[in-house]
VMD Tcl script that draws the C-alpha trace (Angstrom):
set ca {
  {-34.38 -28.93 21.78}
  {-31.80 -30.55 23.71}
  {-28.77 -28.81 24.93}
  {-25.44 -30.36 26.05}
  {-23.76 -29.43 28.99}
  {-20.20 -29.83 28.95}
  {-17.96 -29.76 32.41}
  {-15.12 -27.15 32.35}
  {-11.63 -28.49 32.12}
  {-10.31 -28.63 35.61}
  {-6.95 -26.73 36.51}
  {-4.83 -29.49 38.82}
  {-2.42 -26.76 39.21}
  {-1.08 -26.25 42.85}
  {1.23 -28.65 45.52}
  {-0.46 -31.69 46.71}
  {-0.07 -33.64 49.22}
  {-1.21 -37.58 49.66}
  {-4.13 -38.14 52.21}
  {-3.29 -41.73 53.35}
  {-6.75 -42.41 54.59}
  {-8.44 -41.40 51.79}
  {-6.93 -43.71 49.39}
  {-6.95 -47.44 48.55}
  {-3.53 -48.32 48.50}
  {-2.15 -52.14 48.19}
  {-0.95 -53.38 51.07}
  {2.52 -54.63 50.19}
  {3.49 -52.40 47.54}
  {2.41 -49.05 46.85}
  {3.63 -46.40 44.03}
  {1.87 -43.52 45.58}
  {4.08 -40.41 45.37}
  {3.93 -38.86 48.96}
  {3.49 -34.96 46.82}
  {2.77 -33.73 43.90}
  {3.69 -30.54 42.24}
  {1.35 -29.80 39.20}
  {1.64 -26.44 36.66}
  {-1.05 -26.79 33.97}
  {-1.02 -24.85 31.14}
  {-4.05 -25.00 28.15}
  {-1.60 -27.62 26.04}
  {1.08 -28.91 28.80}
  {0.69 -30.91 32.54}
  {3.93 -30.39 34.16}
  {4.14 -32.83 36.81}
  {6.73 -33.16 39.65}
  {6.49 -36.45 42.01}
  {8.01 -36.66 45.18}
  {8.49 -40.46 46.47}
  {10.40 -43.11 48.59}
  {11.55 -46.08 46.83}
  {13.37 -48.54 48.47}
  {13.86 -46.39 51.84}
  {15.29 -43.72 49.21}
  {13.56 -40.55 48.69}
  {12.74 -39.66 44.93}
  {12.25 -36.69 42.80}
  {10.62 -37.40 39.08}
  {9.54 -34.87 36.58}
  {7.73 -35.63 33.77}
  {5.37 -33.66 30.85}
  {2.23 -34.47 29.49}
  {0.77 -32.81 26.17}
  {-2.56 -32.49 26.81}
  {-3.68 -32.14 22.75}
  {-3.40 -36.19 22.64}
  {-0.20 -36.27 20.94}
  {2.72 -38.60 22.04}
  {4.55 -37.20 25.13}
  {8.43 -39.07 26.00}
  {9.97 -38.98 29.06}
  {12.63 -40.43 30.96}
  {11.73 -42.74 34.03}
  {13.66 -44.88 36.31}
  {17.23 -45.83 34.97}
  {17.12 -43.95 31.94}
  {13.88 -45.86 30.57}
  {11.98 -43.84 28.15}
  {8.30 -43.58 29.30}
  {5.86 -43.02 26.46}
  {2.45 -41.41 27.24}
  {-0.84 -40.46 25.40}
  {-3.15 -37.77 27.59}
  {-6.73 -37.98 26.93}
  {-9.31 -35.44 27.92}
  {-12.92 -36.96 28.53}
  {-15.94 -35.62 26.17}
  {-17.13 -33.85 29.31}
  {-13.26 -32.40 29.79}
  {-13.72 -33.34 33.84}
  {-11.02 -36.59 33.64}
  {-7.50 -36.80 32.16}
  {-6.74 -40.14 31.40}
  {-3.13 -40.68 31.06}
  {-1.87 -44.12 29.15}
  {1.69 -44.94 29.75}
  {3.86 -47.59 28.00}
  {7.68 -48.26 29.52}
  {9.78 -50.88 28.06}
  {11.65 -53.17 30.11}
  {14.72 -54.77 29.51}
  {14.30 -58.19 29.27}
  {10.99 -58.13 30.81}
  {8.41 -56.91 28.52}
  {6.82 -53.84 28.72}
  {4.74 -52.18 31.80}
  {1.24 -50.43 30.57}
  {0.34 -47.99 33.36}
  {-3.57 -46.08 32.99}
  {-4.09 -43.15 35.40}
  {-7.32 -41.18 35.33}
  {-7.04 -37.56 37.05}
  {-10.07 -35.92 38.64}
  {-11.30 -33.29 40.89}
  {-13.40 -34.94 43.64}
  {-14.67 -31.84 45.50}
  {-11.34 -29.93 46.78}
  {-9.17 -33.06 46.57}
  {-7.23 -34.42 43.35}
  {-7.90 -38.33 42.82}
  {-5.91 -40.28 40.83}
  {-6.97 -43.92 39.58}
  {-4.18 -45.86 38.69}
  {-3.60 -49.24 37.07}
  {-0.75 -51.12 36.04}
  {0.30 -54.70 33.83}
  {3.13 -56.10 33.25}
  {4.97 -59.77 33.32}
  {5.14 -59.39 36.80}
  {0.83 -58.93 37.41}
  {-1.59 -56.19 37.34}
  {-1.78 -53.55 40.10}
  {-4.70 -51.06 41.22}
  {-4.30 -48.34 43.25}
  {-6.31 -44.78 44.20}
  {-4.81 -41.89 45.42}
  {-5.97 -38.78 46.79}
  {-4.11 -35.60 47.67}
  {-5.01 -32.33 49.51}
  {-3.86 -29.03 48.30}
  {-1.42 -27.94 50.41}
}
mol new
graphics top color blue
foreach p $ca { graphics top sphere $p radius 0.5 }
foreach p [lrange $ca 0 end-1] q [lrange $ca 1 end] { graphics top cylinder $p $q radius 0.2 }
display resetview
């Protein structure tokens, strides 16, 4: 008789903060929020990114439903981000799939994948657009 085992969804709530060292950033260019502030509810991420962007400090919020349905929010400039949040069979990884058109420019496709490794919260991200592909990991601390 075989049993399945399946992980229990992890709770990312709580203020994070990015652990430099423990991440692979890219050298040039990074997106890596500095903090995150997280609330996570059974059908709803709330998620509040703190940032520099060109030498200017940032604050982005944004909402994820968590049932798989279409989630829109609005990014940079007014753009309209759409997302798609995925749970994993096991429920221990959140992949979130992100599409943000750009004027005159295509469209950017950004995957992040949100996990528990140990204490810390790691987030796998990858981008594509006209202008290349990107990879990056981050990995915050609880505050």
């Amino acid at each position: 008789m075989a049993i399945a085992v399946f992980g229990q969804t992890p709770d990312f709530s709580g203020k994070w903060k990015i652990n430099p060292s423990k991440c692979k950033l890219n050298e040039q260019y990074s997106m890596a929020p500095k903090s995150l502030v997280l609330v996570q509810t059974a059908g709803v991420l709330s998620i509040e990114r703190h940032g520099v962007f060109q030498d200017q400090e940032y604050v982005s919020n944004s909402k994820l439903n968590l049932d798989g349905s279409e989630s829109v929010n609005e990014g940079m400039m007014g753009m309209k981000m759409k997302s798609v949040a995925v749970w994993s069979d096991d429920k221990t990884t959140l992949t979130v799939k992100t599409k943000i058109p750009m004027e005159n420019a295509g469209e950017i496709s950004i995957t992040e994948v949100y996990k528990m490794a140990g204490v810390d919260l790691s987030i796998e991200t990858s981008s594509k657009s006209d202008w290349g592909e990107s990879t990056e990991t981050y990995v915050f601390e609880k505050e």
